[in-house]
Structure formats: structure tokens, C-alpha cells
N, CA and C of each residue as an Amber inpcrd file, in Angstrom:
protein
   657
 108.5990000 142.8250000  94.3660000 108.7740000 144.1650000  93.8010000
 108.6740000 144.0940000  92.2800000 107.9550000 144.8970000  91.8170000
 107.7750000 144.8580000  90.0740000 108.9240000 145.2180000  89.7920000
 109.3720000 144.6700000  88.5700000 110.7490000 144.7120000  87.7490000
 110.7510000 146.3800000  86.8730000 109.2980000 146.8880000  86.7950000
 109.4870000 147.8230000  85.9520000 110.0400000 149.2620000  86.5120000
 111.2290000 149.7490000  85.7200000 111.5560000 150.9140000  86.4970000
 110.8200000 152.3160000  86.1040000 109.9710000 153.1420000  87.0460000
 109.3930000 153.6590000  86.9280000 110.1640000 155.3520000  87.8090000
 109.8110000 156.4770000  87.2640000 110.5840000 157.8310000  87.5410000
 108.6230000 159.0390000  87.4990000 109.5490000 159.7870000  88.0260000
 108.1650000 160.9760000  88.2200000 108.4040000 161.9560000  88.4090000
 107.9620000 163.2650000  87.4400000 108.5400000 164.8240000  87.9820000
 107.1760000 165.1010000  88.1590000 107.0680000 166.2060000  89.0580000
 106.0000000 167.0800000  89.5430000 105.6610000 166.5540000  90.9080000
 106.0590000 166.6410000  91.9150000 105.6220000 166.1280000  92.9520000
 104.9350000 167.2440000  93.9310000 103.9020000 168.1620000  93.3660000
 103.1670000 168.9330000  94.1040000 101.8760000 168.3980000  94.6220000
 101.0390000 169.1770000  94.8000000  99.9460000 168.7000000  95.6110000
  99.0110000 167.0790000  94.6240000  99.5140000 167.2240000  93.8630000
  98.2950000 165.7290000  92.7280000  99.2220000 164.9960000  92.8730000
 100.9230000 165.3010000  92.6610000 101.8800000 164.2820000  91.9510000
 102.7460000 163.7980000  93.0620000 102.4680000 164.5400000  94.1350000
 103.2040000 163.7680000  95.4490000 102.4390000 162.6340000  95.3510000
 101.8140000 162.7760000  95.7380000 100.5480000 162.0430000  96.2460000
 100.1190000 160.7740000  95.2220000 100.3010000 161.0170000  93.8920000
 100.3310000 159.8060000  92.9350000 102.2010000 159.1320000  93.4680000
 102.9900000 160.1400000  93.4220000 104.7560000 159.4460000  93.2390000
 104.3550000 158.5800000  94.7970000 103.7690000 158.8610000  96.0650000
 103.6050000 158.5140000  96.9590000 102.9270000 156.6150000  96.7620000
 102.0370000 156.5890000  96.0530000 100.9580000 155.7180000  95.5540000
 102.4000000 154.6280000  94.8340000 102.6560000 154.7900000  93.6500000
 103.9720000 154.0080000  92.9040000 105.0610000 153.6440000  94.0740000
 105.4340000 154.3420000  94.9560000 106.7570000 153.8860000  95.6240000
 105.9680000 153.0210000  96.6080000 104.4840000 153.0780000  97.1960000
 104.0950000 151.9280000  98.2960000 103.9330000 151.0080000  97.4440000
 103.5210000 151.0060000  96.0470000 103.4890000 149.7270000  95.6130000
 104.8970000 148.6190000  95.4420000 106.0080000 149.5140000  95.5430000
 107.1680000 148.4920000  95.5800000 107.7530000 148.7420000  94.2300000
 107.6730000 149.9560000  93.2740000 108.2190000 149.6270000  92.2350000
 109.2090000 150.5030000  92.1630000 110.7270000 150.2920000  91.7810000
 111.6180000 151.2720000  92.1550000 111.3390000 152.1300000  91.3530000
 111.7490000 153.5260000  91.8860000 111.4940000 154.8380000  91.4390000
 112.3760000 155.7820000  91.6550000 112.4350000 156.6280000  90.3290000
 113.7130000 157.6570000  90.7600000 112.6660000 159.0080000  90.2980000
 112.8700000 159.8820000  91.1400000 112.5960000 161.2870000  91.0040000
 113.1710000 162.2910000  90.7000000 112.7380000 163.2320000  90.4980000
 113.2690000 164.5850000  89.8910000 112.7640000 165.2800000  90.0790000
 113.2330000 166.6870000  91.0790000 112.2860000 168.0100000  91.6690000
 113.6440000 169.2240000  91.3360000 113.2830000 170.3520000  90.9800000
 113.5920000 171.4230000  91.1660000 114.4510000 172.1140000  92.3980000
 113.4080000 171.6580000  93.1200000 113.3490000 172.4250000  94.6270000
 113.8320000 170.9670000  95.4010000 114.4720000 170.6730000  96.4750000
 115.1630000 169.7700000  97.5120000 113.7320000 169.5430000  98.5520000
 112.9220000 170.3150000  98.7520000 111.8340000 170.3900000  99.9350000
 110.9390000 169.6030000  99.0990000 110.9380000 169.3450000  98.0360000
 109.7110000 168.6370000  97.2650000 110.5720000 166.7610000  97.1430000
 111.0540000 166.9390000  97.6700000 112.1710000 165.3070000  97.8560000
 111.9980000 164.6990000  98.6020000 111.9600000 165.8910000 100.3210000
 112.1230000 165.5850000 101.1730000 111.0490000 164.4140000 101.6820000
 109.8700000 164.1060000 101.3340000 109.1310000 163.4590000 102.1030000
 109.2600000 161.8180000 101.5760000 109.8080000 161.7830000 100.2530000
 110.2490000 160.4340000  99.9440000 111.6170000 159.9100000  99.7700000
 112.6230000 160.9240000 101.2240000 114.0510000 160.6500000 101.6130000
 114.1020000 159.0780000 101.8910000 113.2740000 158.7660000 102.8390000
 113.5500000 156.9980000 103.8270000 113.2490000 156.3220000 102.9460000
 112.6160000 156.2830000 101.8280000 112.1500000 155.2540000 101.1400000
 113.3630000 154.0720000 100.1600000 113.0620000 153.0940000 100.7550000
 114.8200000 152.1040000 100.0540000 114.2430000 151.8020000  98.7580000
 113.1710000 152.2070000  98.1360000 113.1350000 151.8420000  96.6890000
 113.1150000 152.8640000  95.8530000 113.5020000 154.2090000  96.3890000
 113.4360000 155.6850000  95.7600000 114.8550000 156.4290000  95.7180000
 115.1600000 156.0850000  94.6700000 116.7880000 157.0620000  94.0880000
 115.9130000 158.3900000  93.6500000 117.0990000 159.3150000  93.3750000
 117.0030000 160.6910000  92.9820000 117.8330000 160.9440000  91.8800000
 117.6830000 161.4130000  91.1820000 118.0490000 161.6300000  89.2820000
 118.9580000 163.1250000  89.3890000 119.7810000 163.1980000  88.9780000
 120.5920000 164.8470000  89.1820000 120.5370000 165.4290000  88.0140000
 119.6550000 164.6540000  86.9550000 118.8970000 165.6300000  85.8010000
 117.6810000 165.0520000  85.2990000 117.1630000 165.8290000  84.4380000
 115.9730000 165.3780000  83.9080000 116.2490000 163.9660000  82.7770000
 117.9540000 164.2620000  82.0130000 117.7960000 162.8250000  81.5800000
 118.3330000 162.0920000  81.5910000 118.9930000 162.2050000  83.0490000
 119.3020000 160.9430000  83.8030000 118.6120000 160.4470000  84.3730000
 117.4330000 161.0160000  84.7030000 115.8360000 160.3590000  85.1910000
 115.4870000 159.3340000  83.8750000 115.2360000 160.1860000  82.7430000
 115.1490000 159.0960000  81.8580000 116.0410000 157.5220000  81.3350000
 117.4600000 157.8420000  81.7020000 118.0010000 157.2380000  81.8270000
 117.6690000 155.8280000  82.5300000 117.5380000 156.2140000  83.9310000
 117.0920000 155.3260000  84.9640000 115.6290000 154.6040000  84.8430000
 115.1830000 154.9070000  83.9220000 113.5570000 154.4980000  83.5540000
 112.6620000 154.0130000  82.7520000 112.0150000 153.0630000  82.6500000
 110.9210000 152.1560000  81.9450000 109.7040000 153.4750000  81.1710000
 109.7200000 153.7260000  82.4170000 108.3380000 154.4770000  82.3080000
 108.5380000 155.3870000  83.0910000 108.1070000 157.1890000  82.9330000
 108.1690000 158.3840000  83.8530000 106.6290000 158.9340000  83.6420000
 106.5200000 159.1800000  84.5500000 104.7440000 160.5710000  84.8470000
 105.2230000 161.5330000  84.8940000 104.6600000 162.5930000  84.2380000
 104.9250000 164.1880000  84.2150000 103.6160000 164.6150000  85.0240000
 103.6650000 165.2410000  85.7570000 102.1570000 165.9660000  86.6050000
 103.2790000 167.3010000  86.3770000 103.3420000 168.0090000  85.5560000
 103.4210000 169.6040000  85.9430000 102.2990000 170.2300000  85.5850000
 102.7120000 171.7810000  85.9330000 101.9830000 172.6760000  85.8030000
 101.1630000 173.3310000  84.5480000 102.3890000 173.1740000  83.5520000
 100.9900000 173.4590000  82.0610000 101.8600000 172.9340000  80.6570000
 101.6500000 173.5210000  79.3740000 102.1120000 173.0310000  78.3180000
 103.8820000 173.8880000  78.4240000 104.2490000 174.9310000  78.8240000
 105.4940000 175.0700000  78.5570000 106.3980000 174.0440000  79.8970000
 105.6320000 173.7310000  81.0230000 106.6480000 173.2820000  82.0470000
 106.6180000 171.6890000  81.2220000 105.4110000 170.9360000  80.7090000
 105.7560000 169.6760000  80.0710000 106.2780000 169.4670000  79.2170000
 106.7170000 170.5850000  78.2730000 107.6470000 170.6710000  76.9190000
 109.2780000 170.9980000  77.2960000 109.3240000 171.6840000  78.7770000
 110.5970000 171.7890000  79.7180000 110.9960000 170.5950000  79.9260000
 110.2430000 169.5910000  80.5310000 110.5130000 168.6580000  81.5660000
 110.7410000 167.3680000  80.1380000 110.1620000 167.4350000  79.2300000
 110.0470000 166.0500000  78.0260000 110.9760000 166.5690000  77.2170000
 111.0960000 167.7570000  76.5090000 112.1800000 167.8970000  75.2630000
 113.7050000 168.7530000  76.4290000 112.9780000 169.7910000  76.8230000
 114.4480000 170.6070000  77.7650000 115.3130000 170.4720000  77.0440000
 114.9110000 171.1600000  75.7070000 116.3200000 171.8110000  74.6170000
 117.1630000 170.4990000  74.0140000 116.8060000 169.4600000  74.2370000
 117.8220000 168.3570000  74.3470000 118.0560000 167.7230000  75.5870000
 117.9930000 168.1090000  76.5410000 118.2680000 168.0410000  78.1330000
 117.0680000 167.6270000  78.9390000 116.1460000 167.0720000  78.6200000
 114.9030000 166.3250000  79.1110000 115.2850000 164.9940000  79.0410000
 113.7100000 164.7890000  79.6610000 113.5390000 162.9060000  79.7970000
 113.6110000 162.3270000  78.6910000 113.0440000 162.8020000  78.0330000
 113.1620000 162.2890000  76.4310000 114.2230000 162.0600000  75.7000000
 115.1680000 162.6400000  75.7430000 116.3740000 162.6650000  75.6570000
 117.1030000 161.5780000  76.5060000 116.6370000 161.0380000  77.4220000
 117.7760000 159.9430000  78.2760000 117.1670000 158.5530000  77.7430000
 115.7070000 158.6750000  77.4720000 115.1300000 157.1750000  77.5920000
 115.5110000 156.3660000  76.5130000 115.7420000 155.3960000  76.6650000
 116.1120000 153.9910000  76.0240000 114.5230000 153.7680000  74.9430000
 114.8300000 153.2500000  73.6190000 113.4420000 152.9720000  72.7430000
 112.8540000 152.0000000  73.6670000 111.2720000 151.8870000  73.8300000
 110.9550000 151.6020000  74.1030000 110.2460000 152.0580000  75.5820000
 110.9770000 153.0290000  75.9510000 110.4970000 153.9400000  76.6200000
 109.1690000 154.4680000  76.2700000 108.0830000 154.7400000  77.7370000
 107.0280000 155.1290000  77.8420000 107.2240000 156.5720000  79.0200000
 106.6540000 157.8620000  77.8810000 106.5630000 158.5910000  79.0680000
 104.4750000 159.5760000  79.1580000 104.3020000 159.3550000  80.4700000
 102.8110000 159.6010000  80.3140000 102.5840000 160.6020000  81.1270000
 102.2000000 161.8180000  80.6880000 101.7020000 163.7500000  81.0910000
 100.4680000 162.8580000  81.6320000 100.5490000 163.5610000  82.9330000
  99.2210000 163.6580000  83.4910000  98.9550000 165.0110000  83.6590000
  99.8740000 166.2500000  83.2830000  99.3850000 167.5090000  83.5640000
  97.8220000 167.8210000  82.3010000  97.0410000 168.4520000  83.0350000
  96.2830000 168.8740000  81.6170000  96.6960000 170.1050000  80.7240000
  96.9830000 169.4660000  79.7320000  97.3270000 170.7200000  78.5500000
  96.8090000 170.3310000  77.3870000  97.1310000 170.7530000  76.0530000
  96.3870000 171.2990000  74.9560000  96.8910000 169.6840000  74.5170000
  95.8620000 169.2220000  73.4670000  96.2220000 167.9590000  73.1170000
  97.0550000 167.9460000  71.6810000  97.0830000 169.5860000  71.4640000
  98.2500000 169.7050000  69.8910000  99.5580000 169.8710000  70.8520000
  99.7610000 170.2770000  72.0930000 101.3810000 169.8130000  72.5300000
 101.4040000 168.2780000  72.6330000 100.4240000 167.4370000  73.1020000
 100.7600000 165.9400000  73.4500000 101.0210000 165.9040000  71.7460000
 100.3810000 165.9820000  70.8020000 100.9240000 165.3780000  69.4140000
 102.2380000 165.8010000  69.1980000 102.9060000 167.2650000  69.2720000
 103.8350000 167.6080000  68.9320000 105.2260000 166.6540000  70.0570000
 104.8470000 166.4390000  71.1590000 105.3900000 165.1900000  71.6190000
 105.9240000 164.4390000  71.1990000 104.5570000 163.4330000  70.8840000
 104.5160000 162.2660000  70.2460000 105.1840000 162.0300000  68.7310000
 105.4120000 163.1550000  68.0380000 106.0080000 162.9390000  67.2510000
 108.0410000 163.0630000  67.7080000 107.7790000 164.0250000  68.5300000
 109.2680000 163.7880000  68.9480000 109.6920000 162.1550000  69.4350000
 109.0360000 162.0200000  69.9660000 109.3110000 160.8780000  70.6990000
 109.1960000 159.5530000  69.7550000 108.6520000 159.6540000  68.8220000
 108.8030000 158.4010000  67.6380000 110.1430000 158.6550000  67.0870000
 110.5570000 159.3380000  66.9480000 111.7760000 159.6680000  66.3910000
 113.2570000 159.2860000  67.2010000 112.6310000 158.8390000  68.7250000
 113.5630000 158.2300000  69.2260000 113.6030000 157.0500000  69.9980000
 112.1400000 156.4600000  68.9170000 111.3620000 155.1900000  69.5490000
 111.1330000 154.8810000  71.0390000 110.2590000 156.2160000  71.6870000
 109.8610000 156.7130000  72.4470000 108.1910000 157.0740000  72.7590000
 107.2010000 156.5050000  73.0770000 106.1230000 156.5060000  73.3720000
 105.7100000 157.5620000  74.7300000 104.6800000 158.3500000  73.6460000
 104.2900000 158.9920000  74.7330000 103.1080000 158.8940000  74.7020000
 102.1860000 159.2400000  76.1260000 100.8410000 159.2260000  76.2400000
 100.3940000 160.3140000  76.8970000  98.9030000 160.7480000  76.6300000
  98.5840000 161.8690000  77.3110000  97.1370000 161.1100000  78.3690000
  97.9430000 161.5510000  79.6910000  97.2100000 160.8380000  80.8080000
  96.8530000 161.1480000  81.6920000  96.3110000 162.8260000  81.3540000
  95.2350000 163.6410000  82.7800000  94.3060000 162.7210000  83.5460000
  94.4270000 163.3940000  84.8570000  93.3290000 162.2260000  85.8110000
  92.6100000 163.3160000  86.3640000  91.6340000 162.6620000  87.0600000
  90.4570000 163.1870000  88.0220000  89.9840000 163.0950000  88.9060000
  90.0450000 163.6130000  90.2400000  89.5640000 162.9780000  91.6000000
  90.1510000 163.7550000  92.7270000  90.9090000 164.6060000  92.3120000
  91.3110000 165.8480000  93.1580000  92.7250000 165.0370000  93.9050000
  92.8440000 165.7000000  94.8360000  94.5440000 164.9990000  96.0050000
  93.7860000 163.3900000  96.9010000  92.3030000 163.5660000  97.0840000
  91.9070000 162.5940000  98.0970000  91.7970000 161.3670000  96.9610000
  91.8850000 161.5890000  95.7350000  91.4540000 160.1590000  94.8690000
  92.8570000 159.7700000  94.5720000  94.2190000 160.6360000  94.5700000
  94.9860000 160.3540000  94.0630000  95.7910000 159.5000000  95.2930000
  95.6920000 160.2050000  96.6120000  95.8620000 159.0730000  98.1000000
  95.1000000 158.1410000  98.4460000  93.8140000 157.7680000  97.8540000
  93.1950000 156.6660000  97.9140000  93.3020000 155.5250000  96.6180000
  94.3170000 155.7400000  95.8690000  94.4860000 155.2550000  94.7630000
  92.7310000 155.4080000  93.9790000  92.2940000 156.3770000  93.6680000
  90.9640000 155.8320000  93.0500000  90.7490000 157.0010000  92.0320000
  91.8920000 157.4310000  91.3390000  91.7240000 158.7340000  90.1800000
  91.0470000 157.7490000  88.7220000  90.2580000 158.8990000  88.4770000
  90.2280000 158.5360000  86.9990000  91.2240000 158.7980000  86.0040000
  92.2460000 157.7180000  85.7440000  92.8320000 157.8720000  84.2750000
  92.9110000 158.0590000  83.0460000  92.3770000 159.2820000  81.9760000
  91.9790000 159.0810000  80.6480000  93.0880000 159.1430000  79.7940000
  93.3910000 157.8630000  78.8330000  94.0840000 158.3680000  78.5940000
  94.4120000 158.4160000  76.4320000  95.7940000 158.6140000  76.0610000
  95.5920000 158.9620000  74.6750000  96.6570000 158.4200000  74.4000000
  97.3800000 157.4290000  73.2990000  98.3030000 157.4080000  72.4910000
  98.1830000 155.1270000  71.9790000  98.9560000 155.0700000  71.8160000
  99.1480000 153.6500000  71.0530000  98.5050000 152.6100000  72.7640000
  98.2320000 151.6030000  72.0010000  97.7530000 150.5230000  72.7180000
  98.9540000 150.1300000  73.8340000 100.0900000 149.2720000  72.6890000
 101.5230000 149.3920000  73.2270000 101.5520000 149.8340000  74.6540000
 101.8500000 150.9840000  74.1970000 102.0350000 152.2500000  75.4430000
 101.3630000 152.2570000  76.4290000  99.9060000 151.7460000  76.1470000
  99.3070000 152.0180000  77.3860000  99.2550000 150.5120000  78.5060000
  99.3420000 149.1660000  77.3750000 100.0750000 148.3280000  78.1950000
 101.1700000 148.2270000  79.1390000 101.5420000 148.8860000  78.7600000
 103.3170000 148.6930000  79.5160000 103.1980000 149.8220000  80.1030000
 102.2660000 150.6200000  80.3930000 102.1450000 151.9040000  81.9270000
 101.2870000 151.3070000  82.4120000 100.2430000 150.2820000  82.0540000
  99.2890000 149.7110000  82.9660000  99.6990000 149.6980000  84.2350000
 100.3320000 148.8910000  84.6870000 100.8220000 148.5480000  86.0800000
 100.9290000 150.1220000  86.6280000 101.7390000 151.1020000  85.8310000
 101.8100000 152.5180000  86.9710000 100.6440000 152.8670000  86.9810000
  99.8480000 152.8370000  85.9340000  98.1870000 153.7880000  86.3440000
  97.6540000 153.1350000  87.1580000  97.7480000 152.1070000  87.3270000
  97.3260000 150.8740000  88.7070000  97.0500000 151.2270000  90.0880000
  98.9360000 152.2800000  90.1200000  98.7190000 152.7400000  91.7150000
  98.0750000 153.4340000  92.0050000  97.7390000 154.2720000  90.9220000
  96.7580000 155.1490000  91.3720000  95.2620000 155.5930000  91.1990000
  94.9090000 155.1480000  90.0650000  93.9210000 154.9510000  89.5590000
  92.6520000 153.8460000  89.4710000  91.9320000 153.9930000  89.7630000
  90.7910000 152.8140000  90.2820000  90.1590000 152.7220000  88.5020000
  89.8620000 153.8200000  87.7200000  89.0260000 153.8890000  86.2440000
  90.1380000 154.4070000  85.2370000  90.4250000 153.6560000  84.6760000
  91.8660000 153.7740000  83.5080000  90.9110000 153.4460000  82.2480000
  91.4860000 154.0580000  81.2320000  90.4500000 153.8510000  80.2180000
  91.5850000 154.4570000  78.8840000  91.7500000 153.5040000  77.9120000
  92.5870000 153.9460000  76.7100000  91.3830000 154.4590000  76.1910000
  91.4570000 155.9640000  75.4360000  90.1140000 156.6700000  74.8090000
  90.2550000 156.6270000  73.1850000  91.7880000 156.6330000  73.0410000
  92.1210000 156.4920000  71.5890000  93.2270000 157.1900000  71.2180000
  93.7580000 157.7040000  69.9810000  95.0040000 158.3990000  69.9830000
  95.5060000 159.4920000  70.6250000  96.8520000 159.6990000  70.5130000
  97.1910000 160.4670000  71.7630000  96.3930000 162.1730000  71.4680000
  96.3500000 162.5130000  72.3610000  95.1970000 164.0460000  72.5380000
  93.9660000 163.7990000  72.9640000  93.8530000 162.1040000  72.9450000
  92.1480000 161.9840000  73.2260000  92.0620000 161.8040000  75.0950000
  93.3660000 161.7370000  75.5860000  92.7490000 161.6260000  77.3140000
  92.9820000 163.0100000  77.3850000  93.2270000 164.5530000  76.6540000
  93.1830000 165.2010000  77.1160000  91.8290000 166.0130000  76.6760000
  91.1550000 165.7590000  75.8880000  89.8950000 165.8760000  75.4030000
  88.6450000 165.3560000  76.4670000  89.0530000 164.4610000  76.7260000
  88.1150000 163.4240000  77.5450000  88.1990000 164.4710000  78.6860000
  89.5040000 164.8900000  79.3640000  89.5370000 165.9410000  80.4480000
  88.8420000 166.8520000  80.1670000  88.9980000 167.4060000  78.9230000
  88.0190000 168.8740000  78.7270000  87.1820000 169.0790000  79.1560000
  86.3980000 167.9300000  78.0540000  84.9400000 167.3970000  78.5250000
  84.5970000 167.4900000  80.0430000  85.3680000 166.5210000  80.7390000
  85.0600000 166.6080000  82.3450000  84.8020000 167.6630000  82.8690000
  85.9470000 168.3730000  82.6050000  86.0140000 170.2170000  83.1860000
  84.7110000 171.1650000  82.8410000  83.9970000 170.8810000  81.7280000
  83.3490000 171.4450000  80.9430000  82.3150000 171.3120000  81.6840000
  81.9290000 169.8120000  81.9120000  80.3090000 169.3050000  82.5200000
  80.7330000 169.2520000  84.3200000  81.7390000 169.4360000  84.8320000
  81.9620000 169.9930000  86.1670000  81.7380000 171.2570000  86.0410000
  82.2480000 172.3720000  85.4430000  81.8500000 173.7970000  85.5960000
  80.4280000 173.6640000  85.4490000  79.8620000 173.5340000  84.6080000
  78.1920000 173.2890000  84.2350000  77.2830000 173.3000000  85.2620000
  77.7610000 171.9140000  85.9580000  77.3370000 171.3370000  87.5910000
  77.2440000 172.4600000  88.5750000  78.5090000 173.0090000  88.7590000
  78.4880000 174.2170000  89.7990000  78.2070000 175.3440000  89.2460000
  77.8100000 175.7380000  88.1330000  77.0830000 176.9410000  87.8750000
  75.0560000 176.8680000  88.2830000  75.2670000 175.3540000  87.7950000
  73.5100000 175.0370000  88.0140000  73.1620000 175.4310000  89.6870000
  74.0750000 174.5520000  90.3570000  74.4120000 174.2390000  91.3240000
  73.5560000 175.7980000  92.4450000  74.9170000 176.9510000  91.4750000
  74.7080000 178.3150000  92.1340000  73.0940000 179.4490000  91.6120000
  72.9230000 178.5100000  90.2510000  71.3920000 179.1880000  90.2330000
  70.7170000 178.5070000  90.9350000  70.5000000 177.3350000  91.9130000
  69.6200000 176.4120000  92.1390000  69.6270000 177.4240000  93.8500000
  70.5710000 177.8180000  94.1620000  70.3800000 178.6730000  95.4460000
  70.0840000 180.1170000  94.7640000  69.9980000 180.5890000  94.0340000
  69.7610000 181.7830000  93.4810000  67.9720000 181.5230000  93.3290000
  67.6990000 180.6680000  93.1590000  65.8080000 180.0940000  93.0190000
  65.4580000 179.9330000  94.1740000  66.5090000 179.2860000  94.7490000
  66.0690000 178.3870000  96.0640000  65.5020000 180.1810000  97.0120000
  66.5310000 181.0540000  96.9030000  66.2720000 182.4400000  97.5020000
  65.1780000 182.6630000  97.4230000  64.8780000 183.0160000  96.0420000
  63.4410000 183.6170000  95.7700000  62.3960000 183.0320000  95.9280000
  62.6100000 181.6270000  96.0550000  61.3740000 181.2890000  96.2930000
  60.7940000 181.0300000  98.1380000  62.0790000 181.7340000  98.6320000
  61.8840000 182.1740000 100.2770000  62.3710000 181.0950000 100.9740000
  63.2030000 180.2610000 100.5100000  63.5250000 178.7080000 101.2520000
  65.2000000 179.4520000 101.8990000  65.1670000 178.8440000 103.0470000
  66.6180000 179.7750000 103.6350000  67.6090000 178.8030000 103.4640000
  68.8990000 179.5760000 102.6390000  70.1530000 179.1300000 102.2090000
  70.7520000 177.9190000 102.7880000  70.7880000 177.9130000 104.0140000
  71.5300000 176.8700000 104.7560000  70.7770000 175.6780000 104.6400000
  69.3460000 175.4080000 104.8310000  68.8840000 174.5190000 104.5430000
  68.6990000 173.6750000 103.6500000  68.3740000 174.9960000 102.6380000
  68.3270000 174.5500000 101.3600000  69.7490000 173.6120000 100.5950000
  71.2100000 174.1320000 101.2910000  72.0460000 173.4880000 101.1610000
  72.2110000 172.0230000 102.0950000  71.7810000 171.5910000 102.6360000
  71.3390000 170.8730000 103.6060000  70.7510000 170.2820000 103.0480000
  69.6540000 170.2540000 102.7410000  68.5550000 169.1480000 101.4330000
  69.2710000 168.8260000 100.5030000  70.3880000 169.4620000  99.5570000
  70.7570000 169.5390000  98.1130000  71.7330000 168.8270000  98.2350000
  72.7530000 168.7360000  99.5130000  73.7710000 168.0860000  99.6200000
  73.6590000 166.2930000  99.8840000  72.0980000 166.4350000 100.4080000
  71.7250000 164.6970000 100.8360000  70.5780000 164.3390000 100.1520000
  70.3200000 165.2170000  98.7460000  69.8490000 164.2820000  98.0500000
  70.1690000 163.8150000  96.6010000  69.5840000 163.5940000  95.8580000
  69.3960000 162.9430000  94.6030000  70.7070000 163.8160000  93.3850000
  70.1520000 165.2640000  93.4390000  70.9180000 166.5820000  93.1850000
  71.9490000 166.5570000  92.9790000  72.8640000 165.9450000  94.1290000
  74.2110000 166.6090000  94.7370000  74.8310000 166.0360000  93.9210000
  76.4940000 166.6050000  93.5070000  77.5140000 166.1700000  92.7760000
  78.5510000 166.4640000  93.2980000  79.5020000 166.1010000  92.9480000
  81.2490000 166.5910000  93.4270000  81.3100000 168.3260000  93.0720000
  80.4160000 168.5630000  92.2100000  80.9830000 170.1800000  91.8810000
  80.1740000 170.8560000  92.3500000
């Protein structure tokens, strides 16, 4: 069992499924949910405690993943008035957002968190719920070298392509980007059947060819 103690809030459809990935690897883990039904599926597990605040989670922890929902639930869950993770962790503490948000909240972070010799990283991934249960997400991520050593091992469980991009805001940039040239993809995608129409080729087929050949993409 790895020695490093590792914690995780957001356990919805991406972050179950990553907190799922960390606890088969054997590394103890304490969680933190809102809601009791978002617990429930990692009750049996003998290497998974439960935190009765956000910074007593930190407390209990090396290293925590944030997967929430946007920039005010990760500024809830990391500062929480005083009453966050940030607030419990020991210096030397690493905490790494995988939610995607604006990369001027990961700085405004990161400066909190120096202040209590506290490392943070910004560490959106990519690969939908099936990459994050097959361990094979892309990790991009942003802040000190340091930092991203000593989460290595957690991006491990889940991530097959981990990649330090450079200071912190840059794995959420790198996401942009992604999002940017995925929308792109499926807009082409939808003129390419908008041609495919006119030029009298019937829809289904035409999706049928596009999907098994050269063309096709995830978006």
C-alpha cells in the first residue's frame, strides 16, 4: 500500500470514478461529499475513511483532488471562508483541481496556498467517465515541478498521458485548447453531413463510412 495519504471531493460522474481508480490502487483515502448517497458506493472499502469537514479532509492528507463543478464550488471546497482543505493541510501539502475553471482562480489559489506552504496545481483531464474507469485520462497539468512530483503517483491511477505544461493556469489552458479543437471537430463533423445531403449521399450511410474511416474523431 503506498504510504501517501491521499483525500478527494467531487465524487460525481468524472470524480467517482477517478476516487474509485486511487482507492483500487491501495492508497488510503479519505473523502468528503455533501450528500451521504455520493459515499455510499465506497462504504466496504478498508482503505477509505470519511472526513466530517472539508478541513479535516485536509487534515488527514498528503495530497487531495478537487473534481467539482466550477470556479465558485473550487474556491468553496479550497478556501471555504477559512473552513476548506486548505485550511487543514500541513506545508507541504499538495492540492490538485481537476474541475475546469478559469486559470486566474487557479493563480488566485496558488497564491493562497503559498502563504501556507501549500501547493496547488491546476489538473483538468480528458477522456470522458470511460477514460477515467479505464485509468487512461489525459492529465494537463499547471503549477511547480515539486508539486507535480509528489501527485505523480495519484495522477497515475488514473491517467495513462500526464504532462507538467508549465505554471499553474497552464493545464487549464491546455484544456481550453482541447475544448476549442473538440467543438471545431463536431461542428466540421455536422457540415460534413450537411454536404454529404446535398450532394444526395443518404445520412445513415454516410455516417457509416465517416465513422470507419480516416475522418472519424471522438467529437
Amino acid at each position: 500500500m503506498n504510504d501517501l495519504r491521499v483525500g478527494f471531493v467531487g465524487l460525481g460522474d468524472m470524480g467517482g470514478a477517478q476516487a474509485q481508480r486511487i482507492i483500487d490502487a491501495g492508497f488510503l483515502t479519505t473523502l468528503w461529499a455533501r450528500r451521504e448517497a455520493s459515499l455510499a458506493p465506497f462504504q466496504n472499502a478498508s482503505n477509505v475513511s470519511v472526513a466530517g469537514s472539508l478541513k479535516e479532509l485536509g487534515i488527514a492528507c498528503d495530497v487531495v483532488g478537487v473534481c467539482v463543478f466550477d470556479d465558485e464550488g473550487v474556491m468553496q471546497v479550497v478556501d471555504g471562508d477559512g473552513e476548506g482543505v486548505l485550511h487543514g493541510m500541513a506545508p507541504g501539502g499538495v492540492i490538485a483541481i481537476h474541475s475546469t475553471i478559469s486559470p486566474q482562480t487557479c493563480e488566485m489559489l496558488e497564491t493562497m496556498g503559498s502563504e501556507k506552504g501549500v501547493q496547488i496545481l491546476d489538473a483538468p483531464v480528458s477522456g470522458a467517465r470511460q477514460g477515467a474507469v479505464g485509468g487512461t485520462l489525459c492529465v494537463m497539468v499547471g503549477g511547480a515541478a515539486n508539486g507535480f512530483e509528489k501527485a505523480l503517483p495519484f495522477f497515475q491511477c488514473f491517467g495513462s498521458t500526464i504532462e507538467l505544461m508549465g505554471p499553474i493556469g497552464s493545464g487549464q489552458r491546455a484544456k481550453l485548447l482541447n475544448n476549442v479543437l473538440n467543438f471545431c471537430n463536431g461542428t466540421l463533423a455536422c457540415i460534413a453531413f450537411e454536404v454529404g445531403e446535398k450532394l444526395g449521399l443518404d445520412v445513415h450511410r454516410t455516417q457509416n463510412v465517416l465513422s470507419a474511416s480516416s475522418s472519424c474523431s471522438p467529437a
